[in-house]
KOLGU-712747 format. One record per residue (C-alpha): chain; residue in three letters; x, y, z. Coordinates in steps of 0.5 Angstrom, whole numbers, padded with zeros to 4 digits. Layout:
REM residues N
{chain=A, res=ala, x=X, y=Y, z=Z}
...
This chain:
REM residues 340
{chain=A, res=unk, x=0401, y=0141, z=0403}
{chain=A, res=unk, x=0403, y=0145, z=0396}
{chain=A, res=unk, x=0400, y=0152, z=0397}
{chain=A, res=unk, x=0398, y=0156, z=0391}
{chain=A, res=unk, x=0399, y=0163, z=0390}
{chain=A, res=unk, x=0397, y=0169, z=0386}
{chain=A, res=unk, x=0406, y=0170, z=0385}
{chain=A, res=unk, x=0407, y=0171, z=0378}
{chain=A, res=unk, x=0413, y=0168, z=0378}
{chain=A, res=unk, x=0413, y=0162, z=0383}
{chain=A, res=unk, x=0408, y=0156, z=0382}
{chain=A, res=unk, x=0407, y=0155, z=0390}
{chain=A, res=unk, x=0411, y=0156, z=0396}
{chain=A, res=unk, x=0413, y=0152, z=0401}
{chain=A, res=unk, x=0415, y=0154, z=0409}
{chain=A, res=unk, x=0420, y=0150, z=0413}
{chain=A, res=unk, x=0420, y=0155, z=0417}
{chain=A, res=unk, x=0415, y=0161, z=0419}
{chain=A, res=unk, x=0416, y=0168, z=0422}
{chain=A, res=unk, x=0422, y=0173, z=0423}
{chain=A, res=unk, x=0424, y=0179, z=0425}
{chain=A, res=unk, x=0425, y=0186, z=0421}
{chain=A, res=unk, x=0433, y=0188, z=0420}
{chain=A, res=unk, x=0431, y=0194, z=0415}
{chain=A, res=unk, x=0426, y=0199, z=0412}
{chain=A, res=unk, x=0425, y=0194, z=0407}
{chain=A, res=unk, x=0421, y=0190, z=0412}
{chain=A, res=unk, x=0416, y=0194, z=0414}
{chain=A, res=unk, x=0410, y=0193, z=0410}
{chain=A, res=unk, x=0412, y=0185, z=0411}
{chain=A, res=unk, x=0406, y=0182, z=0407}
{chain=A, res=unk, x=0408, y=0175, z=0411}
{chain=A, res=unk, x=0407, y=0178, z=0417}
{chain=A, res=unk, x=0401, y=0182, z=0416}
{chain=A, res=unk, x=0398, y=0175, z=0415}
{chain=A, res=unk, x=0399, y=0171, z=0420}
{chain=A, res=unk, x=0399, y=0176, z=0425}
{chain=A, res=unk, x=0392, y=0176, z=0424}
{chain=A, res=unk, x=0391, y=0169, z=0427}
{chain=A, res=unk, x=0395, y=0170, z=0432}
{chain=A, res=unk, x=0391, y=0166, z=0439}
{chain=A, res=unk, x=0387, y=0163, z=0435}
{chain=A, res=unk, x=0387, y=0155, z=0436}
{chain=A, res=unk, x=0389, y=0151, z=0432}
{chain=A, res=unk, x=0391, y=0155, z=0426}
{chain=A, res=unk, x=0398, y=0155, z=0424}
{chain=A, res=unk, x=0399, y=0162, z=0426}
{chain=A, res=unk, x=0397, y=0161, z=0433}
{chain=A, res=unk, x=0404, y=0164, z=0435}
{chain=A, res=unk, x=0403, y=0170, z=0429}
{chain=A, res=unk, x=0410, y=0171, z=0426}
{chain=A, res=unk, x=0414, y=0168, z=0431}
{chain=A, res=unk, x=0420, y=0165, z=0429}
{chain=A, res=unk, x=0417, y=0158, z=0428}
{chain=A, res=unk, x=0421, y=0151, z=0425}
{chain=A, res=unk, x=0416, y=0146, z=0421}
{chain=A, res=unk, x=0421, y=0140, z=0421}
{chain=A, res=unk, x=0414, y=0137, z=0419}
{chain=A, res=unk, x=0414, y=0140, z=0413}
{chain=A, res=unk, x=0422, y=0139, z=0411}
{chain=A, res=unk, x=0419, y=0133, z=0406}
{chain=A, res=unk, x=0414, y=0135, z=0402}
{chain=A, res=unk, x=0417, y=0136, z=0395}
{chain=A, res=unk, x=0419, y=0130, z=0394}
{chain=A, res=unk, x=0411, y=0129, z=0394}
{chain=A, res=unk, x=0410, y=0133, z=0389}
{chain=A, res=unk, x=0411, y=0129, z=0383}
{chain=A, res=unk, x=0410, y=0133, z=0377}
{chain=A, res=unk, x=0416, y=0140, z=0376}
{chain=A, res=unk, x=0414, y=0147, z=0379}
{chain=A, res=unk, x=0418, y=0153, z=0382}
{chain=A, res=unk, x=0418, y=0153, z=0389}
{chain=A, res=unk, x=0418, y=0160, z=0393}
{chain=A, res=unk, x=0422, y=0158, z=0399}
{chain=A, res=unk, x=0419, y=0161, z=0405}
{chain=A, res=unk, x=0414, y=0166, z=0402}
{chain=A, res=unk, x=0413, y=0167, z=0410}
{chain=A, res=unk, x=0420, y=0167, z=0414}
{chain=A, res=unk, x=0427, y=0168, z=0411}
{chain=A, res=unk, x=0432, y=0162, z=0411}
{chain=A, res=unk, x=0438, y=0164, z=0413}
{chain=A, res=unk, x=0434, y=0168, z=0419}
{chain=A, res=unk, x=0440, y=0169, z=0425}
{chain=A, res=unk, x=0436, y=0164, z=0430}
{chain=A, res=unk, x=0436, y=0158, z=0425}
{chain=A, res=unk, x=0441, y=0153, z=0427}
{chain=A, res=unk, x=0446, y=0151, z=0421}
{chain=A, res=unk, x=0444, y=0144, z=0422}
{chain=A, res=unk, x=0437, y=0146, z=0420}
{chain=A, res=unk, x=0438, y=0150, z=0414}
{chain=A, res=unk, x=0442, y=0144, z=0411}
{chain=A, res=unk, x=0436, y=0139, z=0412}
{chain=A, res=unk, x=0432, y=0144, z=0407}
{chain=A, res=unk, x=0438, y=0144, z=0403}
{chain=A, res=unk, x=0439, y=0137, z=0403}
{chain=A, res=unk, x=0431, y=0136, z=0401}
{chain=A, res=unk, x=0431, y=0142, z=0395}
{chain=A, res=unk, x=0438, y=0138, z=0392}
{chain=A, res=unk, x=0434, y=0131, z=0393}
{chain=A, res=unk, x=0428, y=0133, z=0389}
{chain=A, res=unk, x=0432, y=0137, z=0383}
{chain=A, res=unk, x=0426, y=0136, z=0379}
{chain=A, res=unk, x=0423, y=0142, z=0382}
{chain=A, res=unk, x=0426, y=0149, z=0381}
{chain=A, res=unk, x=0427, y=0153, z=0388}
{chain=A, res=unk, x=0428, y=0160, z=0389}
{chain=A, res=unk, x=0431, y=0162, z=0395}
{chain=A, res=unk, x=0430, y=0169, z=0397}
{chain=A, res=unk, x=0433, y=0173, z=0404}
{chain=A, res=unk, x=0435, y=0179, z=0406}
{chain=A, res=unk, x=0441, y=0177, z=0411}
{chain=A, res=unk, x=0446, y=0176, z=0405}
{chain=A, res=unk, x=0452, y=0176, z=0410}
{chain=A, res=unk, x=0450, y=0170, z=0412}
{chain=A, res=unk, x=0447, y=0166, z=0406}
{chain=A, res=unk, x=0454, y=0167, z=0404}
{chain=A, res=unk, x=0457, y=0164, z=0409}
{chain=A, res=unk, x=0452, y=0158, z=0410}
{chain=A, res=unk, x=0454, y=0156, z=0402}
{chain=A, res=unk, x=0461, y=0158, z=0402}
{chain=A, res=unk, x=0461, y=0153, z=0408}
{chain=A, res=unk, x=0457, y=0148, z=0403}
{chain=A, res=unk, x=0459, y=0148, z=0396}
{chain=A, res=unk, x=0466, y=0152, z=0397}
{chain=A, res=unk, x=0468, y=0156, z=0392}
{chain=A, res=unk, x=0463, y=0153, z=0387}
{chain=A, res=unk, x=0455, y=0155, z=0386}
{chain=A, res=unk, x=0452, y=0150, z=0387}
{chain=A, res=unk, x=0446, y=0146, z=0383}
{chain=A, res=unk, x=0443, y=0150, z=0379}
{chain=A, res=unk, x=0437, y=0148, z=0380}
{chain=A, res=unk, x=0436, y=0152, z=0387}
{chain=A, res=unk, x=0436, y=0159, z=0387}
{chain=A, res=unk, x=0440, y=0163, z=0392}
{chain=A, res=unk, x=0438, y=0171, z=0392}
{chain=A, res=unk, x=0438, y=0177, z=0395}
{chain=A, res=unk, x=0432, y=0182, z=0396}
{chain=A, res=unk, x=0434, y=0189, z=0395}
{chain=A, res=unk, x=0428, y=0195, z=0396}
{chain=A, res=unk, x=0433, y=0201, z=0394}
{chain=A, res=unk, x=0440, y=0202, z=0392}
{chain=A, res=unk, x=0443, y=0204, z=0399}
{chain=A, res=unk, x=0442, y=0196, z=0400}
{chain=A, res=unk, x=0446, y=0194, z=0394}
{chain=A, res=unk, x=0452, y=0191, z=0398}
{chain=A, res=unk, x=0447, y=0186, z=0400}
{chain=A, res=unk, x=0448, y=0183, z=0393}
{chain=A, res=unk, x=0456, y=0185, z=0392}
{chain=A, res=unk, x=0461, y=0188, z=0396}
{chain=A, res=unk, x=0465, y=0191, z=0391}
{chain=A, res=unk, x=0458, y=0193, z=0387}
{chain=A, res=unk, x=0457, y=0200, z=0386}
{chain=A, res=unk, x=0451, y=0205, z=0383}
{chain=A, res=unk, x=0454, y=0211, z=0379}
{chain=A, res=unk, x=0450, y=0217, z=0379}
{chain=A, res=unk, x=0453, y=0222, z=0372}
{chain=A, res=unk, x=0449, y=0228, z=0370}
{chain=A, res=unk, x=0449, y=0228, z=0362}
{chain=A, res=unk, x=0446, y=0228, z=0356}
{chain=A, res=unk, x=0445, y=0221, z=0354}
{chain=A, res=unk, x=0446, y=0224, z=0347}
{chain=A, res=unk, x=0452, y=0226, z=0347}
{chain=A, res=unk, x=0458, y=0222, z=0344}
{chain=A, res=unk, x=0462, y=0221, z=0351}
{chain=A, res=unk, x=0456, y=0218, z=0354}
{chain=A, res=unk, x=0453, y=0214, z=0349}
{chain=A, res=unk, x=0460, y=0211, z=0349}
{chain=A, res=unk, x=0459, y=0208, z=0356}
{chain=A, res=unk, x=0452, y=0206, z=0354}
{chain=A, res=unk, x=0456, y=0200, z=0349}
{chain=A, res=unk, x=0457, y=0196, z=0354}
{chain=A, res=unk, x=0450, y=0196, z=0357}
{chain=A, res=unk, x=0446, y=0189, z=0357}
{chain=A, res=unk, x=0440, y=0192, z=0358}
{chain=A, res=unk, x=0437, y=0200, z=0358}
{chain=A, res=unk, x=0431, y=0203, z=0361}
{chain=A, res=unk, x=0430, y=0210, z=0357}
{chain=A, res=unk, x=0425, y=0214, z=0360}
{chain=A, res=unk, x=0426, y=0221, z=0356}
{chain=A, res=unk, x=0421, y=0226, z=0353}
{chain=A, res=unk, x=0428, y=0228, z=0348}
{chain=A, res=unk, x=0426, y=0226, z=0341}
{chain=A, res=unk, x=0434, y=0226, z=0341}
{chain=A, res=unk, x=0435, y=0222, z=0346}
{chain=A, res=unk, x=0430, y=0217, z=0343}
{chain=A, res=unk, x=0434, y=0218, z=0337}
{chain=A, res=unk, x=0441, y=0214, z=0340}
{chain=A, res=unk, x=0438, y=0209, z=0344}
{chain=A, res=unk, x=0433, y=0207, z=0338}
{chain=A, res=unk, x=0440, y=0207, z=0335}
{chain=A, res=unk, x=0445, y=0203, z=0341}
{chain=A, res=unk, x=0439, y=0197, z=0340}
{chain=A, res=unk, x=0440, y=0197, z=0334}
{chain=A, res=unk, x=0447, y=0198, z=0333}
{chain=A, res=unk, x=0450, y=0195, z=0339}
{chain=A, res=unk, x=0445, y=0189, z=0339}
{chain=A, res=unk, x=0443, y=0191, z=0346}
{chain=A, res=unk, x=0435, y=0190, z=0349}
{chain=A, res=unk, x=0432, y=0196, z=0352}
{chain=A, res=unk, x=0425, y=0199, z=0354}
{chain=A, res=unk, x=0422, y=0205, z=0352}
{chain=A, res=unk, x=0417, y=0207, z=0358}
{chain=A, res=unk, x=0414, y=0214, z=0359}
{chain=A, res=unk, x=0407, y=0217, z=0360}
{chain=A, res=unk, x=0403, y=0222, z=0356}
{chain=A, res=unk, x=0396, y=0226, z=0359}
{chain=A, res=unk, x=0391, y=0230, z=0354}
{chain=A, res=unk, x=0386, y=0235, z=0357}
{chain=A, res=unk, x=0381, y=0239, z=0353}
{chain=A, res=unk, x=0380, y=0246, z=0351}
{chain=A, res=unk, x=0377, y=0247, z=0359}
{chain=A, res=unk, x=0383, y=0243, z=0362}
{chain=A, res=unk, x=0379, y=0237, z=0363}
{chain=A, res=unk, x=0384, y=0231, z=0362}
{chain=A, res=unk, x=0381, y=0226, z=0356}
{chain=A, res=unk, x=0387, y=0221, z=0356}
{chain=A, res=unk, x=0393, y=0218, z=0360}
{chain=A, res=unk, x=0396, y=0213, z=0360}
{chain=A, res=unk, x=0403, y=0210, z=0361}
{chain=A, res=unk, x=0407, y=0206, z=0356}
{chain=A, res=unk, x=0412, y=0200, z=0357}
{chain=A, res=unk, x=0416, y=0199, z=0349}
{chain=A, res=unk, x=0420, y=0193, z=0348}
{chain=A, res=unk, x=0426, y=0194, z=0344}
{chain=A, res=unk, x=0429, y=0189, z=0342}
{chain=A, res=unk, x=0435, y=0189, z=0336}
{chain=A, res=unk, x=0432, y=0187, z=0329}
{chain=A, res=unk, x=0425, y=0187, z=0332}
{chain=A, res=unk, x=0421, y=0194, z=0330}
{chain=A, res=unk, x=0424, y=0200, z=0333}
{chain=A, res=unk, x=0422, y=0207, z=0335}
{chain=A, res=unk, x=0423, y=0210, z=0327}
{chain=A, res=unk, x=0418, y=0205, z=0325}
{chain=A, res=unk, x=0413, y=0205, z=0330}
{chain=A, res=unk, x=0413, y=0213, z=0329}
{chain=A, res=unk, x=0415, y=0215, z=0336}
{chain=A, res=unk, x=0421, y=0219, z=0334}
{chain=A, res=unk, x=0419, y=0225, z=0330}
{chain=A, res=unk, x=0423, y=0229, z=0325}
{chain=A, res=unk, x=0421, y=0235, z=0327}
{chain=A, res=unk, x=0422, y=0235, z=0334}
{chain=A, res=unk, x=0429, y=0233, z=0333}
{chain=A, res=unk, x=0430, y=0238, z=0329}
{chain=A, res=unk, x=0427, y=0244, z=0334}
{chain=A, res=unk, x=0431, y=0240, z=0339}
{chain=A, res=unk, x=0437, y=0241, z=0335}
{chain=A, res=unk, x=0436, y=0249, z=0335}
{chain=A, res=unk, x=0438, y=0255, z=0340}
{chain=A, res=unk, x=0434, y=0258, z=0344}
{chain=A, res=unk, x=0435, y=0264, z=0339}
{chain=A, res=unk, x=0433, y=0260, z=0332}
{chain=A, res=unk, x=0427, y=0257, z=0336}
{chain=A, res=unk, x=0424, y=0264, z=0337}
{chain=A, res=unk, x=0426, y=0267, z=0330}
{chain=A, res=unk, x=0423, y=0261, z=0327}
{chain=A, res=unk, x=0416, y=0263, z=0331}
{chain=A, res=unk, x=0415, y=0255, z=0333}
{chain=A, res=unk, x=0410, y=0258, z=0339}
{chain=A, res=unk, x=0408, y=0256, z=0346}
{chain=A, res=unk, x=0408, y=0248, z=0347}
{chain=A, res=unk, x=0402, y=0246, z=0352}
{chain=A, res=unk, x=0406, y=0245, z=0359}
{chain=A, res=unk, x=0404, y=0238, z=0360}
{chain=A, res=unk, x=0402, y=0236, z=0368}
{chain=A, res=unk, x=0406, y=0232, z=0373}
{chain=A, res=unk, x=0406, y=0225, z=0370}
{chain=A, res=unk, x=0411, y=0223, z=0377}
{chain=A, res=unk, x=0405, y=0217, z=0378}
{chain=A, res=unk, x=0404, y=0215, z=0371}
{chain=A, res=unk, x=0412, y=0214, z=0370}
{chain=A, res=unk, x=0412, y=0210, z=0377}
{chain=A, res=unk, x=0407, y=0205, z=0374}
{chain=A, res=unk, x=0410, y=0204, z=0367}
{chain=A, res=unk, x=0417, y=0203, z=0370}
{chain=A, res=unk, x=0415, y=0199, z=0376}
{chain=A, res=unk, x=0412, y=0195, z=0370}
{chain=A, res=unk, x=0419, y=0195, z=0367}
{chain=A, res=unk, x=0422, y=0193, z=0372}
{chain=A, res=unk, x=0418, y=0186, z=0372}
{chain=A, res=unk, x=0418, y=0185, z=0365}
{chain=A, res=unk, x=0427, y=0185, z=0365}
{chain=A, res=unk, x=0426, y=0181, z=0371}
{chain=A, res=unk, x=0421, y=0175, z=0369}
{chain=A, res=unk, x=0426, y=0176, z=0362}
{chain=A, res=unk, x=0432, y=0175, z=0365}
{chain=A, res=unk, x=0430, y=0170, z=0370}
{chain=A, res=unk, x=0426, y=0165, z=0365}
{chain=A, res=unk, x=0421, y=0166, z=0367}
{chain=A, res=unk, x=0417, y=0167, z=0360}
{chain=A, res=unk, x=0415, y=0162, z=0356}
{chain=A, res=unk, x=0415, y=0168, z=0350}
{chain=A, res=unk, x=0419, y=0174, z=0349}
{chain=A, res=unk, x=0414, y=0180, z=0351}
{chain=A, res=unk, x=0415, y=0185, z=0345}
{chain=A, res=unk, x=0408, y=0188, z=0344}
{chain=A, res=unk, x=0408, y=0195, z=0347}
{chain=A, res=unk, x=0404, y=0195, z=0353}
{chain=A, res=unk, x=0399, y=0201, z=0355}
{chain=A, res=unk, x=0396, y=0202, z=0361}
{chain=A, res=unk, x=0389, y=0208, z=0362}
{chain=A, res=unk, x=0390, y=0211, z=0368}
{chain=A, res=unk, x=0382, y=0213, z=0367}
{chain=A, res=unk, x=0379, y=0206, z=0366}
{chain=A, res=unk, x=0386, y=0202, z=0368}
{chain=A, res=unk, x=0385, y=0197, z=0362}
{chain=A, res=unk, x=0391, y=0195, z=0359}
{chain=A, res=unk, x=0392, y=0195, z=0351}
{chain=A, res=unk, x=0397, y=0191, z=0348}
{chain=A, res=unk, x=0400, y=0194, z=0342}
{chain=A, res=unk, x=0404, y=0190, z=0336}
{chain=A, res=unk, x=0410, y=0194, z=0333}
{chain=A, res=unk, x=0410, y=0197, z=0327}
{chain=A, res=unk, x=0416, y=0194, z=0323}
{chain=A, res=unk, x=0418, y=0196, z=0316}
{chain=A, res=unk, x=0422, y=0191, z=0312}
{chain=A, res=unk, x=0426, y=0196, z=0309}
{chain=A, res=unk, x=0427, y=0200, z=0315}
{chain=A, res=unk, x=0435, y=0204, z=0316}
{chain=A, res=unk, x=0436, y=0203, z=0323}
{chain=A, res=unk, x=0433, y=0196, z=0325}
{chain=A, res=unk, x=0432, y=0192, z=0318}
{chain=A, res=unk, x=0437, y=0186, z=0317}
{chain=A, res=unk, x=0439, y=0189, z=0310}
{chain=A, res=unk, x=0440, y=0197, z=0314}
{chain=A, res=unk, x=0446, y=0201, z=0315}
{chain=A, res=unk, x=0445, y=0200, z=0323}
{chain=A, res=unk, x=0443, y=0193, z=0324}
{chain=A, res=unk, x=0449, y=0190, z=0328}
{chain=A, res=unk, x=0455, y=0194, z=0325}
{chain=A, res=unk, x=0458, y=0195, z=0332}
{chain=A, res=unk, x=0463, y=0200, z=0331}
{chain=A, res=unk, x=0463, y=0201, z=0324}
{chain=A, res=unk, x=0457, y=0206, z=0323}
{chain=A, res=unk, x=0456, y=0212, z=0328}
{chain=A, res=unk, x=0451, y=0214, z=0333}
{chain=A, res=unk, x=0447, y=0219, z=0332}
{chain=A, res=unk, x=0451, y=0224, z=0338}
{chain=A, res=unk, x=0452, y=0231, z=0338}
{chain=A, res=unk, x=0459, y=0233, z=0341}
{chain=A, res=unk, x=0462, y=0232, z=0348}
């Protein structure tokens, strides 16, 4: 049968193959197996044997019942390439998943290792078609080398205003800013723009009254994307931070800005906003959106409610409008850096 999910980006899962065993930290609040486990003695149910390592040969066949095109979740409830699958299963769902090339399959293990192997000795150097989808899941960056071996994670401590660091976010083909600088703000509103590289603008803001009792949070999630409205349009760079920001500590306190409200931990706040992210980039990357998500999201920690929000794009705009000093000129215009 087709089974139906609440899973965003999958329209149903199919299981040859249920149970499995944890190899990481990364299993440990396993969904698949706080499931079936439930069922576990209970006769007749599927999960009677809970998350022991099962194989459905029975169930092999089922996509080519499926008619109409969808995205098939390939054991949502195991892992394909668990070591105690013998090859020659493996293959038999492969052969179904290539047979039924109407469908788009995804694929997903934590046993990268092995999957290479398996499709190394299948397709050789080649990538196979292109409508299965062989990926690797990774909870955090100490997992990388799942994916590649030779990839690393770079950790550098910089401004991002300043020009050597600007300079390397040239080559980027996606930015996550997650900064309070208005100045910060400035150079990635500017490397969108400039460089035609999409980002994400992503933050959190609380407001209290005078008795210190919050009135509003919320977490915002903006699209920017080259030529689409940036943050000068939409007023979230402002000229009078930046200029404060461009002072000395000494030129603040002569110029009497005043003592600024502290604002309170927003760490929570932050994590929803990237998480949402992340889930974005993921289902833009992946196809999986009909339509381009340009509207700013905000989401209320008071009521939860998400509110989506139109940017704001003026026509005659220097820095994202076609006919602007900024737009797409790569090299030929500066960024807005300070030195080193």
């Amino acid at each position: 049968m087709a089974n139906k999910t609440t899973i965003e980006w999958t329209d149903t899962t199919w299981n040859p193959v249920t149970g499995c065993t944890k190899i990481s930290a990364g299993c440990d609040n396993c969904y698949a197996e706080r499931f079936s486990e439930r069922f576990r003695g209970t006769p007749g149910h599927a999960f009677e044997s809970g998350f022991d390592l099962m194989l459905r040969p029975e169930r092999v066949d089922q996509p080519f019942h499926w008619r109409k095109p969808r995205m098939v979740f390939v054991n949502s409830m195991s892992d394909l390439f668990h070591k105690d699958i013998p090859d020659a299963y493996i293959s038999r769902v492969c052969d179904t998943m290539e047979q039924a090339k109407w469908h788009t399959f995804q694929v997903l293990t934590k046993r990268s290792s092995l999957m290479r192997n398996f499709l190394k000795s299948r397709y050789g150097e080649g990538s196979g078609p292109t409508h299965i989808w062989f990926g690797v899941s990774v909870e955090d960056g100490g997992k990388l080398s799942r994916i590649r071996q030779s990839a690393h994670i770079e950790h550098f401590n910089a401004d991002v205003a300043k020009a050597s660091v600007a300079d390397r976010l040239k080559a980027c083909d996606y930015i996550f800013l997650a900064a309070d600088s208005m100045r910060a703000r400035l150079v990635v509103n500017a490397l969108v723009h400039q460089y035609l590289i999409p980002a994400v603008q992503l933050g959190s803001k609380v407001r209290a009254d005078e008795q210190g009792q919050v009135i509003d949070a919320f977490s915002a999630i903006r699209p920017l994307r080259p030529g689409a409205g940036c943050l000068w349009c939409n007023q979230l760079i402002d000229p009078n931070l930046l200029a404060k920001e461009a002072k000395t500590d000494a030129e603040r306190k002569a110029q009497a800005y005043g003592v600024e409200e502290p604002n309170p931990s927003v760490i929570s706040l932050n994590a929803v906003s990237a998480g949402h992210a992340v889930n974005d980039f993921l289902m833009d990357y992946l196809g999986l959106r009909a339509d381009r998500q340009l509207h700013y999201q905000h989401i209320n920690a008071l009521t939860g409610k998400l509110q989506l929000v139109e940017p704001r794009q003026d026509a005659d705009c220097p820095e994202c409008s076609k006919g602007g000093t900024r737009f797409a000129r790569g090299d030929g215009a500066d960024l807005p850096c300070t030195e080193g």
